[in-house]
Steps between C-alpha positions, in 0.01 A plus 500: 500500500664258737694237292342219654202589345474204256316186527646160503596362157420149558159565611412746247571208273270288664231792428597425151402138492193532617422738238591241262267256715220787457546394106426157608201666692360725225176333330579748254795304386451193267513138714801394317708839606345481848701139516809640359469771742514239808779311333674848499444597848640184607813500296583843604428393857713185430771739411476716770567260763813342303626863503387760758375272764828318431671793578329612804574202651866516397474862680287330836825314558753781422306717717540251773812496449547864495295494825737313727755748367272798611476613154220673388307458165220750362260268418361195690475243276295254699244739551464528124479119430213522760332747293593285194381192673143686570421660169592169319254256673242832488560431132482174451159465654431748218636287276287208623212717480585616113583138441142334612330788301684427188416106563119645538492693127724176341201266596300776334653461200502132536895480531539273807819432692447140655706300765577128507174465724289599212583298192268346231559144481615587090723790686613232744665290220634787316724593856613175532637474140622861486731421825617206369596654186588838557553531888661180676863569334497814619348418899770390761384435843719599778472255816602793697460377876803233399762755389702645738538839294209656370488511157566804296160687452475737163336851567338519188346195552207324690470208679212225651604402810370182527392297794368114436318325727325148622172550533484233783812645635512889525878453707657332181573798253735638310597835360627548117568843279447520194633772237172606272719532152265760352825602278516213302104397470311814583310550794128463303395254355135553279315189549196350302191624594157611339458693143425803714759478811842547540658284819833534537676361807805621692860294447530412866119350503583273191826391761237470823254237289794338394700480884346094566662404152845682578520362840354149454801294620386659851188359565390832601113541430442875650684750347500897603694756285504869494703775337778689677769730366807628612662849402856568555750781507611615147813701571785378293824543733829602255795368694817689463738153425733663209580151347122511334365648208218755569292254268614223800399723771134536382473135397623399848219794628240281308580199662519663840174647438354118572615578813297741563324595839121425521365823509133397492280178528140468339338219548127364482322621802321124476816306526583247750612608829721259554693561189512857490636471844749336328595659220574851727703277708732348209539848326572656800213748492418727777218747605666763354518271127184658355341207555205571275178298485288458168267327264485183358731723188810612504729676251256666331763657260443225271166625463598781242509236288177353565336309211317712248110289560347867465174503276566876468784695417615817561558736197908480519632802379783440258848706468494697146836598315608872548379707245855581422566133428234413315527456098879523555751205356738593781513624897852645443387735227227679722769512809758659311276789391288559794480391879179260544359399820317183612242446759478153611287285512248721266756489222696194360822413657555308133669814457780520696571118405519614141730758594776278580382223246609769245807608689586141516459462116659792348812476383597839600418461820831430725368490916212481708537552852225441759349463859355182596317476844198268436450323176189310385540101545546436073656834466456651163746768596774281594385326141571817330822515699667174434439554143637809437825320658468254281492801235804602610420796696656626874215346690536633905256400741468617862355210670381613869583179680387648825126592380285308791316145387657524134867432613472143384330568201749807387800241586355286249447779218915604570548162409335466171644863417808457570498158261398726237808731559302776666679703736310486809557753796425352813445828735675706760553431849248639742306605213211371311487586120120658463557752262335385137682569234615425167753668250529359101849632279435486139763653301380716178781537257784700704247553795413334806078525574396406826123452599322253803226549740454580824207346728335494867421132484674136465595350153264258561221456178296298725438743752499764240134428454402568901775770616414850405837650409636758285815446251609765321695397133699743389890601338550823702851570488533629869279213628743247323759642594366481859426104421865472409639657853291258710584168277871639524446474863333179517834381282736643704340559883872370650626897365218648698168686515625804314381410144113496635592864630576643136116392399356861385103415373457150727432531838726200604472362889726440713682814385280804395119391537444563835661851507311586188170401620595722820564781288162453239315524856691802621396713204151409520519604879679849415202569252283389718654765778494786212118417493573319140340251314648133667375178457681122536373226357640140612432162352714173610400207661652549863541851673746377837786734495491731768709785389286527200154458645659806760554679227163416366367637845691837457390556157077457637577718778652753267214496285578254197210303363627111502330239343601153575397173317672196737420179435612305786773597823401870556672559828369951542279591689315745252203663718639785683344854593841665442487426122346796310328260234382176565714233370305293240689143563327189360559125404358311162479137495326352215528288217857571401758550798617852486898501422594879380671694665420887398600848666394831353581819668374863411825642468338838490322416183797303304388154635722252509360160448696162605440163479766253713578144583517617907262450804549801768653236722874514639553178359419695132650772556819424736581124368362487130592609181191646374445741242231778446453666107386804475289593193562738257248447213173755601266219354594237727540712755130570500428149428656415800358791712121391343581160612533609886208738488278218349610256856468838731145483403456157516133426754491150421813295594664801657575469914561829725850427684435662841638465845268245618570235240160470399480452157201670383414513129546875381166590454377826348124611274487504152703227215608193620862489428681171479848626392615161295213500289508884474878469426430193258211733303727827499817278333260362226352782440805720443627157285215558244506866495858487387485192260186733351669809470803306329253330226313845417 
């Protein structure tokens, strides 16, 4: 199969977004979920254009470049931003659509979402105070049209351009911007109403009623204001000046971020010619901007926190304690007798946190090393951390400064580490840190024990309880020493790559992964060949590399069964009449966002199961270091391998990945499978079995 056979990975991840916006679409699905849903869809598409439209553009003017040099480039990336710029405003009328639905069942349930225009006189007086109280401090008007610079526009923010007016003199206006600071108030605001209605009213509609008060001293008595926001480039550029710290380099990124070229401009489809004309002028917009019209609405992502007014609530299912853990004084104890793995977010994270809360207590305890890549905002790890310095103990942190949107926020955490006398690790050029790992040294009398945890998603407790992940807890003495290798690396990268290369049970990118993975494929195909059992099975959340998916197109064409679970960027093209069995390749998105990362192969019969921290993407596999465990224990193993069959048979939230992009649910006769609640139901279950069969 010709090599070019892949589809595009930026618009395979727009075919992911709009599954999340059929989630928004599914009645199915309770209101308050279908909300978060939108707010989700837009973040992700808010991301998107800070990072891979960013980038196209970046590559429009290289290629230009390139051009007047007669250089050629594989790819046009125009042509894809045209595509891009299609399937986006394709989607947001979707959205719109979704959106006036969802404002259809909220009357329904007597939840109403009013504008200024539509205040109570009792609702009236309750705006006016709450601006004066809790909004006026926090509102500066811009007088734009007098500055000779624009002024700097945030791209998480949004904005009310704002055009006042004589009503006996439509030539006299002015223009003003104003910054909606939803960060430090909210953006809802609940206001009195009846016993049996909720109203709540947007931030930037409490600022409209109030405009004739903040702009009094004008004499202004028509005012016009709609939303607009701007999103910039993202990239952080790492300049190569020797006299800075790496620490300076990124700080200096962050402030050059500001910078940033507008990549996209939404704005209310309503708003005034005149100053929208404007505004493209001043931020030197152009028809190739993504100039974007919308709704009255914008930055919907703060709507996955929209106000909980529901009358009816969803049965929440709540994480239960491994059965291992349970009735036990102590984590440790368990993990030094047997390997235990969690599934997040069925079971409690609690116990990972208690993990190193005991390491960081116990005297005998001497180091903890770990990966950091994105921590929760009060992190109870980092709490854990800090005190165990405090305890005395070797405390080493690797802090990936370079993991995108939480650069500022990890800066901060190195800070308050490193004034607890933590050693923090700060990375390794070229490289981001993604691996997640963590190694504890307790010393026994005249011996050294070592024990930690290795896991497929962030040490983050907050998202702990949405991201399905795996983390495997465990004092294997290959596997530590494994841990040991890499953190050696990460302690010493200026010696070289080498140390990574002695890892024996990890598969560790950028060294040994890849070729692995190559040669886990190539016995599958051989079997295949000898008219053998052979069968691949491939969970992770993006599937872009091309040498891989080639392989993966070798090994259907030979004959091996592959099974693929992808949640978003799945680049193959997976319907082909050369492939002896059709390739079962499908997408979940549902309640919790699908994290793990698994790979089983048949291996003849002697499966080997991994879980592993790395996307099939270059950028994993070429530019990270990543790790993938294999397991050992036969119980978890099938745990694991239950786990996966459960989502193959998923019918419910399950989407068919096929050449087209479509997106249809999987849909087959008989039980209606929804594979979180099936995977929720089998984890209890086995839970009570065990804590019965340890009380008989």
């Amino acid at each position: 199969m010709s090599k070019q056979a892949l589809i595009q990975r930026d618009i395979s991840w727009l075919s992911f977004n709009a599954r999340v916006l059929q989630e928004a679409n599914d009645p199915t699905v309770p209101l308050k979920e279908r909300i978060r849903f939108l707010g989700i869809f837009s973040n992700n598409s808010d991301e998107f254009f800070r990072v891979r439209v960013a980038a196209l553009k970046r590559m429009v003017e290289y290629a230009e470049k390139r051009k007047r040099l007669n250089m050629h480039m594989e790819s046009d990336p125009q042509a894809i931003l045209d595509q891009i710029q299609t399937t986006v405003l394709s989607q947001q009328n979707e959205f719109n659509r979704i959106w006036d639905g969802i404002t259809k069942e909220l009357k329904k349930e007597k939840i109403f979402l009013v504008d200024e225009n539509h205040l109570t006189k009792t609702q009236q007086d309750f705006v006016k105070t709450f601006f004066d109280e809790q909004v006026r401090s926090n509102v500066i008007p811009l007088m734009v049209e007098g500055l000779a610079q624009m002024p700097y526009i945030r791209d998480k923010s949004i904005y009310l351009g704002v055009v006042m007016r004589k009503k006996n003199n439509a030539y006299q206006q002015k223009y003003s911007l104003i910054e909606i600071p939803a960060k430090a108030v909210g953006r809802f605001v609940i206001l009195p109403s009846k016993a049996d209605e909720k109203h709540i009213i947007l931030l930037e509609d409490v600022i409209r009623f109030n405009l004739p008060n903040i702009f009094s001293y004008f004499d202004y008595d028509h005012f016009e204001a709609h939303v607009f926001k701007v999103t910039k480039d993202a990239e952080i550029d790492i300049d190569q000046d020797l006299s800075t710290t790496f620490v300076e380099k990124i700080e200096k990124g962050l402030k050059n971020r500001r910078k940033g070229k507008p990549v996209r401009f939404v704005y209310d489809k309503e708003m005034d010619a005149g100053l929208l004309e404007y505004l493209i002028r001043r931020l030197n917009l152009s028809r190739k901007s993504n100039i974007i019209p919308g709704g009255r609405i914008h930055n919907f992502r703060h709507f996955m926190d929209f106000p909980d007014v529901f009358s009816s609530h969803d049965e929440h299912r709540i994480p239960f304690t491994h059965p291992d853990l349970q009735n036990t004084m102590r984590v440790t104890d368990v993990i030094l007798k047997k390997d235990v793995m969690l599934h997040f977010p069925y079971q409690s994270y609690n116990s990972v946190i208690d993990l190193l809360r005991e390491a960081a207590m116990d005297p005998f305890v001497t180091s903890i090393k770990i990966t950091a890549y994105r921590l929760a905002s009060n992190s109870k790890i980092i709490n854990a951390l800090v005190n165990a310095a405090r305890n005395g103990k070797q405390v080493v942190v690797m802090l990936e400064l370079k993991a995108r949107f939480d650069e500022e926020a990890n800066l901060e955490w190195k800070n308050v580490l490193e004034d607890e006398g933590v050693k923090v690790l700060l990375g390794v050029p070229k490289q981001k840190i993604h691996a997640k790992l963590c190694i504890i040294k307790k010393r026994v009398g005249t011996r050294t024990i070592q024990y930690g945890f290795v896991s497929t998603g962030n040490l983050n407790e907050k998202t702990a309880r949405v991201y399905g992940d795996h983390c495997l807890l465990t004092a294997n003495r290959n596997i530590m020493a494994d841990i040991n290798r890499i953190f050696y690396y990460l302690e010493n990268w200026q010696t070289g790559i080498h140390h990574l290369k002695l890892c024996k049970t990890l598969l560790v990118c950028p060294t040994n992964m890849r070729k692995q993975l190559e040669a886990l494929i190539n016995i599958e195909i051989k079997n295949a060949k000898a008219k053998k059992d052979a069968e691949i099975t491939v969970k992770v959340n993006s599937l872009s590399d091309a040498t891989l998916i080639n392989k993966l197109y070798e090994a259907a064409t030979a004959g091996v069964k592959i099974n693929l679970i992808i949640r978003s960027i799945f680049c193959a093209v997976m319907e082909n009449k050369k492939f002896k069995h059709p390739v079962k390749a499908i997408s979940i998105v549902d309640e919790y966002l699908e994290h793990a990362r698994v790979l089983i192969f048949h291996n003849g019969g002697k499966e080997k199961v991994f879980i592993s921290s790395a996307d099939w993407m270059v950028r994993n596999l070429d530019h990270r270091v990543e790790a993938a465990l294999p397991i050992l224990d036969t119980t978890i193993k099938q745990e694991i391998k239950d786990i996966i069959n459960i989502q193959l048979k998923d019918n419910v939230k399950a989407r068919t990945l096929n050449n087209e992009l479509s997106n249809n649910y999987v849909s087959y006769a008989g039980k209606k499978v929804r594979s979180q609640i099936e995977t929720y139901h089998y984890l209890y279950q086995k839970t009570e079995k065990q804590i019965e069969a340890s009380s008989n």
